[in-house]
C-alpha positions as CSV (number, residue, x, y, z in Angstrom):
1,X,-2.3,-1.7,7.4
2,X,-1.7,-3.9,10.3
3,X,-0.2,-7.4,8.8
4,X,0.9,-10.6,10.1
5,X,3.7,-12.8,8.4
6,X,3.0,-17.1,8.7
7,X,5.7,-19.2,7.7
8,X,7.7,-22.6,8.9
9,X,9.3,-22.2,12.7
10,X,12.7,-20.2,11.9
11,X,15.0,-22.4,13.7
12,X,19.1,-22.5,11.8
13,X,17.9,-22.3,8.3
14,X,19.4,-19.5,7.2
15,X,16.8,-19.1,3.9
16,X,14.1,-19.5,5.9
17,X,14.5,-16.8,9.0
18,X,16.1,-14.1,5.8
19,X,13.0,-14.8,3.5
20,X,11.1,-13.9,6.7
21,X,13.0,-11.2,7.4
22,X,13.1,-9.7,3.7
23,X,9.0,-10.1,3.2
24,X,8.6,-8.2,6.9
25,X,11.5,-5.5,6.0
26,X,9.9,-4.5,2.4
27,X,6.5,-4.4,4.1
28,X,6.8,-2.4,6.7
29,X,9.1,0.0,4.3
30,X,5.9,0.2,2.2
31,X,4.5,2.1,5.6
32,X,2.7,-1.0,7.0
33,X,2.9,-2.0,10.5
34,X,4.3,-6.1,10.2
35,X,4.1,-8.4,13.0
36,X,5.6,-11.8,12.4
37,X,3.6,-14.9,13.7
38,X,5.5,-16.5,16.1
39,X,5.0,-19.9,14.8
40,X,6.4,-22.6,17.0
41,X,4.5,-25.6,15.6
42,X,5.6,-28.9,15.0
43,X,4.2,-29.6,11.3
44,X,4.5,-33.7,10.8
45,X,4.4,-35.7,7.5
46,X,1.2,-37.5,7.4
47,X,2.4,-40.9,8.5
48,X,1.4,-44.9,7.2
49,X,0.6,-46.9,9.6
50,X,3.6,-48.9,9.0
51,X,5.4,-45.5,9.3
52,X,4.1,-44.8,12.4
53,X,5.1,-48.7,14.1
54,X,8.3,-47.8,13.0
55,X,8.7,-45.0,14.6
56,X,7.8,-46.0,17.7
57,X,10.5,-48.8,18.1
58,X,13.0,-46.5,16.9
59,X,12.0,-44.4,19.9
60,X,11.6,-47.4,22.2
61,X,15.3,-47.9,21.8
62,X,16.6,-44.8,22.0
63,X,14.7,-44.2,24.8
64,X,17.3,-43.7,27.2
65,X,18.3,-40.2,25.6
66,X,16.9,-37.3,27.5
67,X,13.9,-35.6,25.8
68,X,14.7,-32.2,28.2
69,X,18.5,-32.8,27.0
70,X,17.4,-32.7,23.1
71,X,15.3,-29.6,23.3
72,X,18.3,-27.9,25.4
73,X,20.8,-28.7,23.0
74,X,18.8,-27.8,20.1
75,X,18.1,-24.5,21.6
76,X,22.4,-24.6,21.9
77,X,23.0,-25.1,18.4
78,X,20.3,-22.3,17.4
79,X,21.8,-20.0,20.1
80,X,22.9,-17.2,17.3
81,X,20.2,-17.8,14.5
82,X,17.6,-17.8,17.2
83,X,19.0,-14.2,18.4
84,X,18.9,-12.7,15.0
85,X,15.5,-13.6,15.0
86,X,14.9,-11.9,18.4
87,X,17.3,-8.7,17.1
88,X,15.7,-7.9,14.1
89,X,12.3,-9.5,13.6
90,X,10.1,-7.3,15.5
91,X,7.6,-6.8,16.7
92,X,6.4,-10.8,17.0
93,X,3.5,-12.3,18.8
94,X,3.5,-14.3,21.1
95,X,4.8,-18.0,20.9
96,X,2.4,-20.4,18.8
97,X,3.1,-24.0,20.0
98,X,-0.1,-25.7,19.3
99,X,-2.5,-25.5,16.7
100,X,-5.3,-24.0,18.6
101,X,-3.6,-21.1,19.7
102,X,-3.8,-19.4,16.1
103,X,-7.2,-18.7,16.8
104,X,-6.4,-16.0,19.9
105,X,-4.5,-14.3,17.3
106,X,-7.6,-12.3,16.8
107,X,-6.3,-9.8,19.9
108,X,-3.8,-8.4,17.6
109,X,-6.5,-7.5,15.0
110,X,-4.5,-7.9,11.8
111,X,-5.8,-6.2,8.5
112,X,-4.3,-8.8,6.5
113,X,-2.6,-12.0,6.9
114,X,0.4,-13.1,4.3
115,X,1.4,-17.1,4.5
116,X,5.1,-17.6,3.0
117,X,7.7,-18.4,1.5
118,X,9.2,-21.2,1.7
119,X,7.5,-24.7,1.5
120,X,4.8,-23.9,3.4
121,X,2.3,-26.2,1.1
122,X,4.3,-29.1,1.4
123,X,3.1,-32.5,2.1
124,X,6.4,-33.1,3.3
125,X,6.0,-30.4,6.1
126,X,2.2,-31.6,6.7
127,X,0.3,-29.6,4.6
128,X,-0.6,-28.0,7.4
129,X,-4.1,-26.4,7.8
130,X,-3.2,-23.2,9.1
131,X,-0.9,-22.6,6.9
132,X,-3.9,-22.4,4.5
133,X,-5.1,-20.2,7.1
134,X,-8.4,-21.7,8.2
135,X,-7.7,-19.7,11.7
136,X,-9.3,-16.8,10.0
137,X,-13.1,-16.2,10.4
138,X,-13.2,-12.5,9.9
139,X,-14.1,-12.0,5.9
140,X,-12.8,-8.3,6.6
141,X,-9.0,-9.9,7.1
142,X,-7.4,-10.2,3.7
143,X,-5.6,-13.5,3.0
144,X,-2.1,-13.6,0.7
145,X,-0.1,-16.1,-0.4
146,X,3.1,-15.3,-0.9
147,X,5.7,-16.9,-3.4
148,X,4.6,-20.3,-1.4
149,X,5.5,-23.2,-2.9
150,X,4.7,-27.1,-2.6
151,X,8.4,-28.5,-2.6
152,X,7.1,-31.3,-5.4
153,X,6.1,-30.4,-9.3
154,X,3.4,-33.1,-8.9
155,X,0.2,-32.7,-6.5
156,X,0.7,-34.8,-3.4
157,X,-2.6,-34.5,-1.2
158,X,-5.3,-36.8,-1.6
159,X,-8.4,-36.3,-2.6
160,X,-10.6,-35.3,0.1
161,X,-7.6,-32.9,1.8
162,X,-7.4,-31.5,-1.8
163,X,-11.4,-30.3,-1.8
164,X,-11.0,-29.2,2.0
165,X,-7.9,-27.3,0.7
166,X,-9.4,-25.7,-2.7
167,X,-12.0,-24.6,-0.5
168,X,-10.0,-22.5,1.8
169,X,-7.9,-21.3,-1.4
170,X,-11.3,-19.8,-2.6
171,X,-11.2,-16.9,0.3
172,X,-7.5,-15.7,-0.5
173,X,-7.3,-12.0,-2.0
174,X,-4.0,-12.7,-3.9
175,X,-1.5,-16.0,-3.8
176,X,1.7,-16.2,-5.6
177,X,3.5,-18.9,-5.9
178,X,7.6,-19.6,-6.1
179,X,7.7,-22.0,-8.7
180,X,6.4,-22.2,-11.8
181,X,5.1,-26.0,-11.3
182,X,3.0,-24.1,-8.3
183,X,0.8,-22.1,-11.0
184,X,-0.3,-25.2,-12.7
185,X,-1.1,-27.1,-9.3
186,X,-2.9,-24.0,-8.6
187,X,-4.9,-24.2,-11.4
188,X,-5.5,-27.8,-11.5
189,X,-6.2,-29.3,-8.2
190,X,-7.2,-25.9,-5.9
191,X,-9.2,-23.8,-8.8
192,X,-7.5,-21.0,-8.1
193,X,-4.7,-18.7,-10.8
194,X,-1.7,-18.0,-8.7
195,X,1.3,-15.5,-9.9
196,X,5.1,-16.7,-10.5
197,X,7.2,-14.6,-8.3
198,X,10.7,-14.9,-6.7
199,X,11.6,-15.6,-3.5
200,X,11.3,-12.3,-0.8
201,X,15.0,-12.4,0.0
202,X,15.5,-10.8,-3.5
203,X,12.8,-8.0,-2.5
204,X,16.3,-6.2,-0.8
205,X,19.3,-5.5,-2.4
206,X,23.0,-6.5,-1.6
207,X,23.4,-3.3,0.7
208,X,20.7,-4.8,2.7
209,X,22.2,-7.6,3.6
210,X,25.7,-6.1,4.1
211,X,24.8,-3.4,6.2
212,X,23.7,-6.4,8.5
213,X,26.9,-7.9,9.6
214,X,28.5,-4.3,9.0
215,X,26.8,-3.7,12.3
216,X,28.1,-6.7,14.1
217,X,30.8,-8.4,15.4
218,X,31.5,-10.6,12.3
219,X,34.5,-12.1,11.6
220,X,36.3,-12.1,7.9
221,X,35.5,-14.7,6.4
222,X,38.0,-17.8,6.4
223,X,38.5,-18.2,2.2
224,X,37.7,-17.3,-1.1
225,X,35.3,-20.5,-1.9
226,X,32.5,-20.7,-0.2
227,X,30.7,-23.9,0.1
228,X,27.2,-24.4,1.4
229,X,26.3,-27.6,1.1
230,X,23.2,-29.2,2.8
231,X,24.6,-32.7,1.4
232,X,27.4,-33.2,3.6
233,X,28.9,-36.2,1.2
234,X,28.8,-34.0,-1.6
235,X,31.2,-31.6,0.1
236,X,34.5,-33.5,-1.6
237,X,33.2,-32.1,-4.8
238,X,33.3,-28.4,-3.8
239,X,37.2,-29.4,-1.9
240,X,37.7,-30.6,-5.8
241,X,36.9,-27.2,-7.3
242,X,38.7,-25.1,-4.8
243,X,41.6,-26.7,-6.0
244,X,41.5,-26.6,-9.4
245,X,41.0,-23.0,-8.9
246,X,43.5,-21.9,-7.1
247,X,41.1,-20.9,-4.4
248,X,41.2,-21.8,-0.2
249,X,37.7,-23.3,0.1
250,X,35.4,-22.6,3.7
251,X,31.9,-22.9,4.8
252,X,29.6,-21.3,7.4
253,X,27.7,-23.8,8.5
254,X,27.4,-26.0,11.7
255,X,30.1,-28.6,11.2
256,X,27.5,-31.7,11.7
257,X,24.0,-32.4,12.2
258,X,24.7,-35.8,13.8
259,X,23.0,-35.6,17.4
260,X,25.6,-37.5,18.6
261,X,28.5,-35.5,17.7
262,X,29.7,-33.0,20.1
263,X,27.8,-30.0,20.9
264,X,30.4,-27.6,19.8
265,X,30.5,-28.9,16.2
266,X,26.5,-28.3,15.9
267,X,26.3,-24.9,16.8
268,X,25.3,-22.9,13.4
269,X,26.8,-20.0,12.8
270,X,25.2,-16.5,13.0
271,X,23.0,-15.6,10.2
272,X,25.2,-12.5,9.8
273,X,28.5,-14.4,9.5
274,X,26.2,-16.6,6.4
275,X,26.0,-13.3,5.0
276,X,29.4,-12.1,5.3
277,X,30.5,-15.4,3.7
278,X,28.8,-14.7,0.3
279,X,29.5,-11.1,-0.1
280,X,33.5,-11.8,0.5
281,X,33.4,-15.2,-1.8
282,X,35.6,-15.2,-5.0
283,X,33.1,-18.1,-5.6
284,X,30.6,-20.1,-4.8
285,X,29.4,-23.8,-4.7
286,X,26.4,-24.4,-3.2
287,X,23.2,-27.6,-3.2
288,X,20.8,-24.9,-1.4
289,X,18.3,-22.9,-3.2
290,X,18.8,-19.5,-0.8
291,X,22.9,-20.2,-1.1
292,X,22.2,-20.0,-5.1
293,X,20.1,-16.9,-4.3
294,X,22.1,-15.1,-2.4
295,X,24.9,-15.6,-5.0
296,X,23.2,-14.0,-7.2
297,X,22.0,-10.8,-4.9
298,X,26.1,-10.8,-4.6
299,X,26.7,-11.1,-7.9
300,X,28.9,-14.2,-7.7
301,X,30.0,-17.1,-10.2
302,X,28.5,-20.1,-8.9
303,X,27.8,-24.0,-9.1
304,X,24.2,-25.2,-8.0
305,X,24.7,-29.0,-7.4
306,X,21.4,-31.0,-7.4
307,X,19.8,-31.9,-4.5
308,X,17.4,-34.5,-5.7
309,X,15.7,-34.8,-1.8
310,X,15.3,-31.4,-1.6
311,X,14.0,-30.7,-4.8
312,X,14.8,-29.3,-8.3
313,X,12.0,-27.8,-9.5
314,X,12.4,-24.1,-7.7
315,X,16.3,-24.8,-8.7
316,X,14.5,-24.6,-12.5
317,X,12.0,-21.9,-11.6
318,X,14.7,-19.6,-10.6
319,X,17.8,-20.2,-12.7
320,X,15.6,-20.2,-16.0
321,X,13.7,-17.0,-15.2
322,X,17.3,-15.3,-15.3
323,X,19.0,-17.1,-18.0
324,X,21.0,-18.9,-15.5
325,X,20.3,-22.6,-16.4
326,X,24.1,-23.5,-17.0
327,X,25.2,-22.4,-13.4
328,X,23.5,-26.2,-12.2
329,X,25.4,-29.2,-12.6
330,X,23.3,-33.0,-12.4
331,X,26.4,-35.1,-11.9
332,X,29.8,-35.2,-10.2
Protein backbone atom coordinates (compact mmCIF):
# COMPACT_ATOMS: atom_id res chain seq x y z
CA UNK A 1 0.00 0.00 0.00
CA UNK A 2 1.28 3.33 -1.14
CA UNK A 3 0.77 5.79 2.08
CA UNK A 4 1.32 9.32 2.76
CA UNK A 5 2.15 10.69 6.41
CA UNK A 6 0.41 14.60 7.22
CA UNK A 7 1.60 16.18 10.24
CA UNK A 8 2.74 19.87 11.62
CA UNK A 9 5.94 21.36 9.45
CA UNK A 10 9.07 19.50 11.25
CA UNK A 11 11.18 22.43 11.88
CA UNK A 12 13.63 21.99 15.58
CA UNK A 13 11.08 20.09 17.48
CA UNK A 14 12.71 17.19 18.26
CA UNK A 15 9.16 15.14 19.18
CA UNK A 16 7.67 16.30 16.29
CA UNK A 17 10.26 15.28 13.22
CA UNK A 18 10.95 11.58 15.63
CA UNK A 19 7.03 10.88 15.91
CA UNK A 20 7.25 11.46 12.15
CA UNK A 21 10.02 9.48 11.63
CA UNK A 22 8.75 6.44 14.03
CA UNK A 23 5.07 6.30 12.30
CA UNK A 24 6.99 6.29 8.61
CA UNK A 25 9.80 3.72 9.97
CA UNK A 26 7.14 1.03 11.41
CA UNK A 27 5.02 1.52 8.27
CA UNK A 28 7.17 0.93 5.71
CA UNK A 29 8.63 -2.15 8.00
CA UNK A 30 5.09 -3.52 7.75
CA UNK A 31 6.07 -3.66 3.73
CA UNK A 32 4.24 -0.46 2.74
CA UNK A 33 5.74 2.06 0.59
CA UNK A 34 5.51 5.62 3.03
CA UNK A 35 5.92 8.94 1.58
CA UNK A 36 5.89 11.75 4.03
CA UNK A 37 3.86 14.94 3.03
CA UNK A 38 6.13 17.65 2.81
CA UNK A 39 4.07 20.00 4.64
CA UNK A 40 5.39 23.54 4.75
CA UNK A 41 2.30 25.41 5.80
CA UNK A 42 1.91 28.16 8.00
CA UNK A 43 -1.21 26.97 10.30
CA UNK A 44 -2.39 30.40 12.32
CA UNK A 45 -4.54 30.73 15.45
CA UNK A 46 -7.88 32.00 14.37
CA UNK A 47 -7.35 35.58 15.41
CA UNK A 48 -9.99 38.43 17.26
CA UNK A 49 -10.14 41.34 15.69
CA UNK A 50 -8.54 42.97 18.49
CA UNK A 51 -5.88 40.23 18.03
CA UNK A 52 -5.34 40.97 14.74
CA UNK A 53 -4.89 45.21 15.37
CA UNK A 54 -2.41 44.14 17.61
CA UNK A 55 -0.56 42.44 15.63
CA UNK A 56 -0.20 44.71 13.14
CA UNK A 57 1.41 47.51 15.30
CA UNK A 58 3.66 45.15 16.70
CA UNK A 59 4.86 44.57 13.19
CA UNK A 60 4.66 48.25 12.22
CA UNK A 61 7.35 48.80 14.76
CA UNK A 62 9.54 46.22 14.24
CA UNK A 63 9.36 46.77 10.83
CA UNK A 64 12.84 47.63 10.22
CA UNK A 65 13.97 43.91 10.80
CA UNK A 66 14.53 42.13 7.55
CA UNK A 67 11.79 39.59 6.60
CA UNK A 68 14.61 37.73 4.11
CA UNK A 69 17.03 37.97 7.31
CA UNK A 70 14.29 36.03 9.63
CA UNK A 71 13.61 33.27 7.21
CA UNK A 72 17.62 32.87 6.62
CA UNK A 73 18.34 32.68 10.21
CA UNK A 74 15.64 30.41 10.90
CA UNK A 75 16.76 28.13 8.29
CA UNK A 76 20.40 28.70 10.39
CA UNK A 77 19.15 27.51 13.63
CA UNK A 78 17.27 24.36 11.89
CA UNK A 79 20.44 23.71 9.88
CA UNK A 80 20.90 20.04 11.62
CA UNK A 81 17.24 19.09 12.50
CA UNK A 82 16.28 20.11 9.04
CA UNK A 83 19.17 17.61 7.60
CA UNK A 84 17.94 14.65 9.66
CA UNK A 85 14.83 15.26 8.07
CA UNK A 86 16.44 15.25 4.55
CA UNK A 87 18.73 12.05 5.72
CA UNK A 88 16.30 9.85 6.86
CA UNK A 89 12.77 10.81 5.96
CA UNK A 90 12.43 9.57 2.54
CA UNK A 91 11.01 9.44 0.12
CA UNK A 92 8.97 13.02 0.57
CA UNK A 93 6.95 15.04 -1.84
CA UNK A 94 7.38 17.86 -2.84
CA UNK A 95 7.23 21.06 -0.76
CA UNK A 96 3.54 22.09 0.37
CA UNK A 97 3.60 25.92 1.13
CA UNK A 98 0.08 26.90 0.54
CA UNK A 99 -3.05 25.32 1.09
CA UNK A 100 -4.06 24.67 -2.40
CA UNK A 101 -1.22 22.74 -3.31
CA UNK A 102 -2.54 19.58 -1.31
CA UNK A 103 -4.83 19.06 -3.90
CA UNK A 104 -2.00 18.12 -6.75
CA UNK A 105 -1.04 15.48 -4.31
CA UNK A 106 -3.23 13.28 -6.33
CA UNK A 107 0.04 12.55 -8.86
CA UNK A 108 1.42 10.52 -6.24
CA UNK A 109 -1.74 8.31 -6.02
CA UNK A 110 -1.63 7.38 -2.35
CA UNK A 111 -3.74 4.28 -1.23
CA UNK A 112 -4.16 5.79 2.07
CA UNK A 113 -3.57 8.90 3.84
CA UNK A 114 -2.62 8.90 7.83
CA UNK A 115 -2.85 12.56 9.60
CA UNK A 116 -0.66 12.63 12.97
CA UNK A 117 0.66 12.82 15.78
CA UNK A 118 1.12 15.53 17.38
CA UNK A 119 -1.47 18.40 17.91
CA UNK A 120 -2.55 18.31 14.69
CA UNK A 121 -6.38 19.15 15.84
CA UNK A 122 -5.51 22.00 17.76
CA UNK A 123 -7.22 25.26 17.72
CA UNK A 124 -4.09 26.61 18.83
CA UNK A 125 -2.32 25.38 15.53
CA UNK A 126 -5.59 26.54 13.39
CA UNK A 127 -7.52 23.69 13.28
CA UNK A 128 -6.50 23.40 10.06
CA UNK A 129 -8.72 21.96 7.30
CA UNK A 130 -6.44 19.76 5.75
CA UNK A 131 -5.31 18.37 8.42
CA UNK A 132 -8.85 16.93 8.52
CA UNK A 133 -8.03 16.06 5.19
CA UNK A 134 -10.76 17.65 3.05
CA UNK A 135 -7.93 17.55 0.03
CA UNK A 136 -9.17 14.09 -0.52
CA UNK A 137 -12.01 13.46 -3.12
CA UNK A 138 -11.15 9.94 -4.13
CA UNK A 139 -13.58 7.60 -1.73
CA UNK A 140 -11.05 4.76 -2.86
CA UNK A 141 -8.15 6.64 -0.60
CA UNK A 142 -8.45 5.47 3.02
CA UNK A 143 -8.32 8.26 5.64
CA UNK A 144 -6.49 7.52 9.31
CA UNK A 145 -6.05 9.38 12.18
CA UNK A 146 -3.39 8.65 14.03
CA UNK A 147 -2.86 9.10 17.90
CA UNK A 148 -3.84 12.94 17.00
CA UNK A 149 -4.67 14.89 19.54
CA UNK A 150 -6.43 18.40 20.30
CA UNK A 151 -3.73 19.91 22.78
CA UNK A 152 -6.93 21.02 25.19
CA UNK A 153 -9.30 18.42 27.38
CA UNK A 154 -12.14 20.78 26.44
CA UNK A 155 -13.59 21.29 22.75
CA UNK A 156 -12.42 24.66 21.45
CA UNK A 157 -14.06 25.16 17.88
CA UNK A 158 -17.20 26.78 17.49
CA UNK A 159 -20.12 25.73 16.38
CA UNK A 160 -20.38 25.88 12.74
CA UNK A 161 -16.41 24.69 12.25
CA UNK A 162 -17.43 21.93 14.62
CA UNK A 163 -20.44 20.55 12.03
CA UNK A 164 -17.97 21.30 8.98
CA UNK A 165 -15.45 19.22 10.91
CA UNK A 166 -17.72 16.22 12.18
CA UNK A 167 -18.61 16.03 8.70
CA UNK A 168 -15.21 15.40 7.31
CA UNK A 169 -14.63 12.98 10.48
CA UNK A 170 -17.60 10.88 9.04
CA UNK A 171 -15.24 9.64 5.84
CA UNK A 172 -12.16 8.44 8.08
CA UNK A 173 -11.55 4.49 8.09
CA UNK A 174 -9.88 4.52 11.52
CA UNK A 175 -8.73 7.68 13.97
CA UNK A 176 -6.97 7.16 17.17
CA UNK A 177 -6.41 9.56 19.30
CA UNK A 178 -3.26 10.45 21.96
CA UNK A 179 -5.11 11.32 24.85
CA UNK A 180 -7.72 10.01 26.58
CA UNK A 181 -9.70 13.57 26.73
CA UNK A 182 -9.46 13.03 22.68
CA UNK A 183 -11.97 9.91 22.86
CA UNK A 184 -14.62 11.76 24.63
CA UNK A 185 -14.29 15.02 22.26
CA UNK A 186 -14.56 12.38 19.63
CA UNK A 187 -17.61 11.20 20.74
CA UNK A 188 -19.24 14.28 21.78
CA UNK A 189 -18.74 17.09 19.32
CA UNK A 190 -17.44 15.00 15.91
CA UNK A 191 -19.86 11.70 16.25
CA UNK A 192 -17.23 9.70 15.70
CA UNK A 193 -15.45 6.56 18.46
CA UNK A 194 -11.76 7.15 18.25
CA UNK A 195 -9.03 4.59 19.98
CA UNK A 196 -6.54 5.64 22.85
CA UNK A 197 -3.14 4.92 21.68
CA UNK A 198 0.45 6.22 22.42
CA UNK A 199 2.41 8.34 20.74
CA UNK A 200 4.40 6.55 17.35
CA UNK A 201 7.83 7.30 18.79
CA UNK A 202 7.17 4.34 21.14
CA UNK A 203 6.22 2.12 17.96
CA UNK A 204 10.47 1.58 17.95
CA UNK A 205 12.44 0.40 20.54
CA UNK A 206 15.60 1.89 22.35
CA UNK A 207 17.89 0.16 19.70
CA UNK A 208 16.13 2.18 17.23
CA UNK A 209 16.96 5.19 18.34
CA UNK A 210 20.59 4.32 19.28
CA UNK A 211 21.65 2.83 16.26
CA UNK A 212 20.87 6.52 14.97
CA UNK A 213 23.52 8.52 16.44
CA UNK A 214 25.77 5.21 16.48
CA UNK A 215 26.00 6.05 12.79
CA UNK A 216 26.99 9.59 13.23
CA UNK A 217 29.33 11.93 14.31
CA UNK A 218 27.81 12.50 17.86
CA UNK A 219 29.53 13.76 20.49
CA UNK A 220 29.41 12.13 24.31
CA UNK A 221 27.26 13.72 25.93
CA UNK A 222 28.35 16.61 28.39
CA UNK A 223 26.77 15.14 31.97
CA UNK A 224 24.85 12.77 33.73
CA UNK A 225 21.53 15.03 34.17
CA UNK A 226 19.82 15.83 31.41
CA UNK A 227 17.58 18.66 31.29
CA UNK A 228 15.11 19.50 28.60
CA UNK A 229 13.19 22.06 29.45
CA UNK A 230 10.97 24.06 27.00
CA UNK A 231 10.35 26.59 30.04
CA UNK A 232 13.62 28.32 30.10
CA UNK A 233 12.83 29.99 33.76
CA UNK A 234 12.13 26.73 35.13
CA UNK A 235 15.68 25.55 34.28
CA UNK A 236 17.00 26.68 37.99
CA UNK A 237 14.87 23.83 39.27
CA UNK A 238 16.58 21.04 37.28
CA UNK A 239 20.37 23.10 38.31
CA UNK A 240 18.67 22.44 42.01
CA UNK A 241 18.31 18.65 41.55
CA UNK A 242 21.60 18.00 39.83
CA UNK A 243 22.97 19.14 42.94
CA UNK A 244 21.41 17.44 45.38
CA UNK A 245 22.24 14.42 43.49
CA UNK A 246 25.51 14.49 43.11
CA UNK A 247 25.06 14.62 39.38
CA UNK A 248 26.77 17.37 36.57
CA UNK A 249 23.63 18.63 34.92
CA UNK A 250 23.51 19.51 30.69
CA UNK A 251 21.04 20.01 28.08
CA UNK A 252 20.77 19.56 24.26
CA UNK A 253 18.90 22.19 23.22
CA UNK A 254 19.46 25.60 21.37
CA UNK A 255 20.72 27.87 24.24
CA UNK A 256 17.88 30.64 23.49
CA UNK A 257 14.93 31.19 21.43
CA UNK A 258 15.23 35.00 21.78
CA UNK A 259 15.55 36.38 18.07
CA UNK A 260 17.74 38.79 19.17
CA UNK A 261 20.23 36.84 20.77
CA UNK A 262 23.14 35.79 18.68
CA UNK A 263 22.87 33.32 16.02
CA UNK A 264 25.24 30.94 17.44
CA UNK A 265 23.25 30.47 20.68
CA UNK A 266 19.97 29.51 18.52
CA UNK A 267 21.27 26.85 16.49
CA UNK A 268 19.44 23.43 17.85
CA UNK A 269 21.27 20.74 18.15
CA UNK A 270 21.15 17.62 15.90
CA UNK A 271 18.32 15.35 16.51
CA UNK A 272 20.88 12.61 16.95
CA UNK A 273 22.92 14.39 19.69
CA UNK A 274 18.88 14.78 21.51
CA UNK A 275 19.10 11.18 21.34
CA UNK A 276 22.38 10.47 22.51
CA UNK A 277 21.61 12.72 25.50
CA UNK A 278 18.86 10.50 26.91
CA UNK A 279 20.32 7.12 26.33
CA UNK A 280 23.70 8.25 28.31
CA UNK A 281 21.54 10.26 31.16
CA UNK A 282 21.89 8.92 34.83
CA UNK A 283 18.62 11.07 34.96
CA UNK A 284 16.37 13.08 33.72
CA UNK A 285 14.27 16.34 34.19
CA UNK A 286 12.30 17.27 31.63
CA UNK A 287 8.66 19.89 30.98
CA UNK A 288 8.28 18.18 27.46
CA UNK A 289 6.02 15.39 26.69
CA UNK A 290 8.49 13.53 24.02
CA UNK A 291 11.57 14.29 26.70
CA UNK A 292 9.25 12.23 29.27
CA UNK A 293 8.83 9.67 26.46
CA UNK A 294 11.83 9.16 25.44
CA UNK A 295 12.83 8.61 29.13
CA UNK A 296 10.93 5.99 29.29
CA UNK A 297 11.91 4.10 25.80
CA UNK A 298 15.47 4.53 27.80
CA UNK A 299 14.40 3.39 30.74
CA UNK A 300 15.40 6.41 32.89
CA UNK A 301 14.29 7.89 36.42
CA UNK A 302 12.71 11.06 35.67
CA UNK A 303 10.82 14.38 36.78
CA UNK A 304 8.05 15.63 34.39
CA UNK A 305 7.55 19.35 35.61
CA UNK A 306 4.15 20.87 34.39
CA UNK A 307 3.89 22.89 31.62
CA UNK A 308 0.56 24.48 32.23
CA UNK A 309 0.90 26.37 28.39
CA UNK A 310 1.62 23.49 26.83
CA UNK A 311 -0.68 21.31 28.31
CA UNK A 312 -1.27 18.53 30.89
CA UNK A 313 -3.66 16.46 29.76
CA UNK A 314 -1.39 14.03 27.30
CA UNK A 315 1.22 14.39 30.53
CA UNK A 316 -1.97 12.38 32.30
CA UNK A 317 -2.81 10.24 29.28
CA UNK A 318 0.54 8.87 29.25
CA UNK A 319 2.01 8.62 32.69
CA UNK A 320 -1.38 6.95 34.08
CA UNK A 321 -1.56 4.38 31.27
CA UNK A 322 1.81 3.08 32.74
CA UNK A 323 1.52 3.58 36.36
CA UNK A 324 3.78 6.40 36.15
CA UNK A 325 1.62 9.27 37.75
CA UNK A 326 4.32 10.05 40.58
CA UNK A 327 7.20 10.81 38.06
CA UNK A 328 5.23 14.60 37.57
CA UNK A 329 5.70 17.20 39.98
CA UNK A 330 2.82 20.53 40.01
CA UNK A 331 5.07 22.80 42.05
CA UNK A 332 8.66 23.85 42.65
Amino acid sequence: MKIGILTLPLHYNYGGILQAYALQLYLSRSGHEVWLINNRTEYRQEFTITEVVKSIAKFMIHRKISTCRSRFEFAMACQHTSEFVRKYMNPMTFPIECKTAYKWLDIYGFDAVVVGSDQVWSKKFGGCWYFFLNFIESPRIKRIAYAVSFGEQTWKFNRRKTRVLSELCQSFNNISVREYSGVKLCKEYLGVDAVHVLDPTMLLSAVDYSDLYRKEDTLVSEGSLLVYMLDETKSCFAERVAQTMGLTAFSVRAKTENPQAKLEDRIWPPVTQWIRGFDEAKYVVTDSFHGCIFSIIFNKPFIVVEHKIAGNERFYSLLHMLGLENRMIHSM
